[in-house]
N, C-alpha and C positions, 0 to 999 in steps of 0.2 A: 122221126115222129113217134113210134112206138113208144121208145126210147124214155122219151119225155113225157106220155103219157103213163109209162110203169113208173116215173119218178115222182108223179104226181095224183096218182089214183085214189093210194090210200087216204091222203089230206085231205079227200072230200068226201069218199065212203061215208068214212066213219064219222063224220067230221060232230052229226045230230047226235051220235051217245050220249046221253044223260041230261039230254032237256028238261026231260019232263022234271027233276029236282030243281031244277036252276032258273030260275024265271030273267036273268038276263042273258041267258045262254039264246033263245030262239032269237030274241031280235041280230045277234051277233052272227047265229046259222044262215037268218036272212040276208047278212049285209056283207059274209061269204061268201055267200051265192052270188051274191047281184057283184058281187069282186072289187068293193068295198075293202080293201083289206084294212086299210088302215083304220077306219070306224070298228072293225070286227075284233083286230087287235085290240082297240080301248075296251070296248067291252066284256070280251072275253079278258082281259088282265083285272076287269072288275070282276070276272065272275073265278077267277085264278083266287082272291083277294078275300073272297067269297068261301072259297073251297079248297085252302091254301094244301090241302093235306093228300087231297082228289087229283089220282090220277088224270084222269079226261079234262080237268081245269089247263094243265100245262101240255096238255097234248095240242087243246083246241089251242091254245096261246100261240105256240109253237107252229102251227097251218099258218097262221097269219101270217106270221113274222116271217116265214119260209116264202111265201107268198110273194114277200117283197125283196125277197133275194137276202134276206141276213141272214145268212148260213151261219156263223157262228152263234149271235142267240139264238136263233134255232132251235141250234143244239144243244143248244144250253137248257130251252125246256122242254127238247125230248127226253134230253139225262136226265131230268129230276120227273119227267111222267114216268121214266123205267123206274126210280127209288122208287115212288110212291104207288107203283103197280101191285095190286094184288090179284089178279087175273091175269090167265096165260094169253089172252085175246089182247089186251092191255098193253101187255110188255110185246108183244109179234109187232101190233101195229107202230110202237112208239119205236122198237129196232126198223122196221121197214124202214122210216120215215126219216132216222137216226143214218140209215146207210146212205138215203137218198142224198143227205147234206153231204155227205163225203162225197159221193159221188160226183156233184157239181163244182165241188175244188178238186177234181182228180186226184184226190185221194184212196186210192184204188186198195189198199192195202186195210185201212180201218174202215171202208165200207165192205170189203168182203167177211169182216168182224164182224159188222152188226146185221149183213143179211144173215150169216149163220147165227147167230144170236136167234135173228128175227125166224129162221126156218126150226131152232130149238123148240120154240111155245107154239109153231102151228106147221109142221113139215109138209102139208098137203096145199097153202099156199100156192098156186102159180104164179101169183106176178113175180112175189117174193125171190120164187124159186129161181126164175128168169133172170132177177136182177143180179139173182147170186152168180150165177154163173155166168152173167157179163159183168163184171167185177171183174171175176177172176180171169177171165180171159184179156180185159184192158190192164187188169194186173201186170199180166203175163208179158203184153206187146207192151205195157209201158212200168220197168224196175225201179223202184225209187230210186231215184239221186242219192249221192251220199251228202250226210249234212253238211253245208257249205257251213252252218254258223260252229257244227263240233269239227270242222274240219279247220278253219280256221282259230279254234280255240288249241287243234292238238300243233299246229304248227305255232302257234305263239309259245306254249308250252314247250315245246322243242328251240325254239327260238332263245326263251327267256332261261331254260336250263345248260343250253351253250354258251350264251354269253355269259352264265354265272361260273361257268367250266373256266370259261377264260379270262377272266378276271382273277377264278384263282390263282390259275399256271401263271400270267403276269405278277401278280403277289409271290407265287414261291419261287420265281426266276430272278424279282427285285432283292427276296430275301436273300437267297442264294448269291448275288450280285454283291449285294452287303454284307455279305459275310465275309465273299471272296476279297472284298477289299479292304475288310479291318483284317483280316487273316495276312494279305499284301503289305500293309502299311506299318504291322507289331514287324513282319519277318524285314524291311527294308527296314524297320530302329534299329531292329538290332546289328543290321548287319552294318548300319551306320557307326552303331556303338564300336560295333570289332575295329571298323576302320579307323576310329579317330583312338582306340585304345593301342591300335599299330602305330599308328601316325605318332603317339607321345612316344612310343617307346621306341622309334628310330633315333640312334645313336646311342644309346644305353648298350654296355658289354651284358649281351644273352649270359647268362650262368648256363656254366656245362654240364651239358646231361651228368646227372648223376653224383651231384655236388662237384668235390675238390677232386683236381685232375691229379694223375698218377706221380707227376711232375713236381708238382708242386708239396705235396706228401713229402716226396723225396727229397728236394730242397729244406725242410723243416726237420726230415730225420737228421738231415746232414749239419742242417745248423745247431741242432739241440747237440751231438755227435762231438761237433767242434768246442761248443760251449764248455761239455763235458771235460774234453782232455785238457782244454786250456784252464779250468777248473785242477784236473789232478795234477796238470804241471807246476801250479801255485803253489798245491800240497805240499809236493813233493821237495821242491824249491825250500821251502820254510822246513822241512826236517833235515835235510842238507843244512839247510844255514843253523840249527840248532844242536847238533850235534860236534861231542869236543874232538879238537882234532889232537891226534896225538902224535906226541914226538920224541925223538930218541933221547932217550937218556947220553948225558954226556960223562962218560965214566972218566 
């Protein structure tokens, strides 16, 4: 019960600051009180509409809206009472108010932000003070989660950088495949070419190593050899036959 009373104190303090400028600010303080909130809201986003530039416009806004449980506008125009804060009273109340909304999403982490914010422009605060340091201590008993939504983005991440791993290696394994097999199918031509280039030349006389055999050399020495002498015995023959033959004188 404290609890909920320090979360809600400030929203109603403060809530009459700067009436007396704003003539539809009091019936709206009225219709806060009486807890009204939804009447309070319209009016005050009139006198917001009024005072677009005035802090205390988007603080009173923001009591309403808090009022009815919408934490996040809210928050929305607590943030823009801190912009447009130019008093340290201003900026305390609209951090207090600012931490209270984290608070109630157990947001333990950005509400201990904004009560130190909020103890920065008035350190001598107590609810403040109080709040800060129950923050921190639900903090403490309760660590944020890790982000399920960055948690599931670093595993799709890892996901989608693996399967792109392996779509390469499939690629350079097909490549490598297709290689291997124009590389298989030039070395089987040829080796088809040697054998059908064997296959003709079975039965054809191999020439011996190293041209004409020793043999055969020898054979052609011997024939030129013969040709020769049967040559000079022809010669020799026809100066025989030409020459006179001589005979004895018969005395």
């Amino acid at each position: 019960m404290k609890q909920f009373i320090l979360y809600s104190l400030l929203l109603s303090s403060v809530v009459i600051f700067g009436q007396e400028k704003d003539k539809v600010l009091p019936k709206a303080n009225s219709e806060f009180a009486d807890k009204k909130f939804a009447d309070a809201e319209a009016n005050y986003r009139i006198s917001q509409s009024n005072n677009p530039r005035k802090a205390i416009s988007s603080y009173n806004l923001g009591n309403a809206i808090y009022k009815q449980n919408q934490n996040e506008e809210a928050r929305a125009s607590f943030s823009r009472a801190i912009k447009n804060a130019t008093a340290r009273p201003e900026k305390h109340q609209a951090f207090h108010n600012l931490g209270n909304t984290y608070m109630k999403e157990k947001n333990y982490s950005a509400a201990v932000e904004a009560f130190k914010n909020a103890l920065r422009n008035n350190p001598e605060d107590e609810q403040t003070r109080y709040n800060f340091a129950l923050a921190k201590k639900m903090l403490k008993d309760n660590p944020p989660k890790k982000d399920d939504k960055k948690d599931k983005k670093d595993k799709k991440d890892k996901k989608d950088k693996k399967d792109k791993q392996d779509k390469k290696d499939k690629q350079d394994k097909k490549d490598k495949d297709d290689k291997g097999d124009k590389d298989k199918d030039k070395k089987d031509g040829k080796d088809k070419d040697k054998k059908d280039q064997d296959k003709n030349n079975q039965g054809k006389p191999k020439p011996e190593k190293g041209g004409i055999s020793k043999q055969r050399v020898q054979n052609l020495l011997d024939a030129v050899n013969n040709e020769e002498k049967k040559i000079q015995d022809r010669v020799n023959a026809k100066k025989v036959q030409g020459k006179p033959v001589q005979t004895e004188k018969d005395w």
